[in-house]
N, C-alpha and C positions, 0 to 999 in steps of 0.2 A: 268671389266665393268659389268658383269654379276650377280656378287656379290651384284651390288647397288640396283638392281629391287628384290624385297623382293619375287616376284612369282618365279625369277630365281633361288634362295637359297636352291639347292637340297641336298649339303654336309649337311648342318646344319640337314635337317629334316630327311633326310637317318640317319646319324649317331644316331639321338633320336627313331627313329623307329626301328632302329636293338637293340640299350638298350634296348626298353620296350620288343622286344621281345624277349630276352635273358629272361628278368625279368619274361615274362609272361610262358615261359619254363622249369626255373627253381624254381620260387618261387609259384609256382600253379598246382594244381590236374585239370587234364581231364575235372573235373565237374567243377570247378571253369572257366576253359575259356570255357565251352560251357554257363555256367551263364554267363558271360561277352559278348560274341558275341549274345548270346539271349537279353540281354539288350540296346546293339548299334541297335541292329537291331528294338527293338522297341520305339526306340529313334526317329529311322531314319523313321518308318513306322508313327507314329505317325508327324514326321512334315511335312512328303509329303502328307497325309492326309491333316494336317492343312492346307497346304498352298493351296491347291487345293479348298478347303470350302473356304478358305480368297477371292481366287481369284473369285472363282463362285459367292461369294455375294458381291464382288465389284462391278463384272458386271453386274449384277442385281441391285444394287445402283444404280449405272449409267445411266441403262438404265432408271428407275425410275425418277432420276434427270432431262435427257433428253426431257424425256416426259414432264415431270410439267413444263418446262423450257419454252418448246412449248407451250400450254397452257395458261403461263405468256404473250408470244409474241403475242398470238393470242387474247385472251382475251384487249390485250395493243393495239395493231391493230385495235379490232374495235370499241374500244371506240370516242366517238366525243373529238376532240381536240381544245385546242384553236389557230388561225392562227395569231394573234396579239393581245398586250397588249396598253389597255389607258391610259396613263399617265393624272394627275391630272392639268397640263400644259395643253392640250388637245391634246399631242404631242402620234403620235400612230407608234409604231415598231412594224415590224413581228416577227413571233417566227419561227425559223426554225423547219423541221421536222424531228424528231430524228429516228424515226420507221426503216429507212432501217439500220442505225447502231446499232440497237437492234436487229435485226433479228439473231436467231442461225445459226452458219457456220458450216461446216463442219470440222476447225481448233478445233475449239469449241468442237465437239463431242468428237474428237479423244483426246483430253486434257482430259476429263471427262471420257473416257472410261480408259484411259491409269494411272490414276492418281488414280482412283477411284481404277484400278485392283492393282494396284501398293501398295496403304494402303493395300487394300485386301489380297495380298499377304505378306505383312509383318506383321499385326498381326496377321492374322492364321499360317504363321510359327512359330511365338513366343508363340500363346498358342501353339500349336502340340507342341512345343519345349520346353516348359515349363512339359507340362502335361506328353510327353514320358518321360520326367526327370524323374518327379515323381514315373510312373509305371517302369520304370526300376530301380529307385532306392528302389524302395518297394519289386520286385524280386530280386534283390541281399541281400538284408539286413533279409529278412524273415530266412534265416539259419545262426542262429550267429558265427558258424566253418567256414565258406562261407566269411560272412563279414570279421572275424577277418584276414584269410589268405588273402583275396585280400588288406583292409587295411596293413596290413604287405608289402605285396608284393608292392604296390605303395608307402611306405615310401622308402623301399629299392631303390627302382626307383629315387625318385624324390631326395634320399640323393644321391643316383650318377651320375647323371643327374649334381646339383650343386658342385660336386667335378669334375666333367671334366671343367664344364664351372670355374672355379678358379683355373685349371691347365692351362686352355687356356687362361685367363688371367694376370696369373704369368708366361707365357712362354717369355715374351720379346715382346710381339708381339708390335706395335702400338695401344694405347687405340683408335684412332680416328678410325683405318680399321674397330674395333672388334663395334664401336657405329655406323657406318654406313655403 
């Protein structure tokens, strides 16, 4: 049962994290994994950055929105309306008045605050996410003996990685367990 919930799936990711770090032990120099964990790190420094500028100028969005929102109400509020229309018949209907179902709610805010923070948050992680990319990928690659060993060493990985996973599926198992 445990196996079907993809967050409960500890064998699978245990077993790739003891590989890479067999890989990261054996096929890398001291400097090569402190270059590697300096680059996760400003990977990760750079999207909690982001996402904190996302979230801050959502909510200042928002709050912005909020306000002009108000504004719109009140402005709408005190204008003269009209209370019934003349028909050409000489026939005259009222017009109901819509002003209190215009009015901002409190539902209202917390959508605009929540939605606004919410974009906010997602694309300032994705630039942070994008641009940590970049600056770590610019400190790893600056010493080409650097590159070429960690490239090395993630081939090795990644070809054994895909030789367990085609042993565990040439073992017999059920194709249906191993796809869901």
């Amino acid at each position: 049962m445990s196996e079907s919930i993809a967050a409960l799936r500890r064998q699978r990711r245990d077993e790739l994290a003891k590989l890479a770090d067999e890989h990261l032990q054996h096929d890398l120099q001291p400097a090569d994994r402190d270059a590697l964990k300096a680059a996760a790190l400003t990977v990760s420094t750079w999207t909690v950055v982001g996402s904190a500028i996302g979230i801050g100028l959502g909510f200042y969005v928002a709050f912005r929105l909020r306000g002009v929102r108000k504004q719109v109400f009140e402005a709408f509020k005190a204008q003269e309306k009209p209370v019934s229309v003349l028909f050409a018949d000489g026939r005259t209907e009222s017009i109901p008045d819509i002003t209190p179902l215009l009015k901002p709610s409190s539902l209202g805010d917390f959508a605009t605050y929540f939605f606004a923070s919410a974009g906010g948050l997602f694309l300032g992680g994705e630039l942070g996410l994008l641009g940590g990319s970049a600056r770590a990928s610019r400190s790893i690659t600056k010493d080409p003996e650097t590159r070429k060993r960690i490239e090395s060493a993630f081939r090795k990985y990644r070809a054994d990685m895909l030789r367990r996973e085609a042993d565990n599926l040439d073992s017999g198992e059920k194709v249906w367990d191993r796809m869901f």
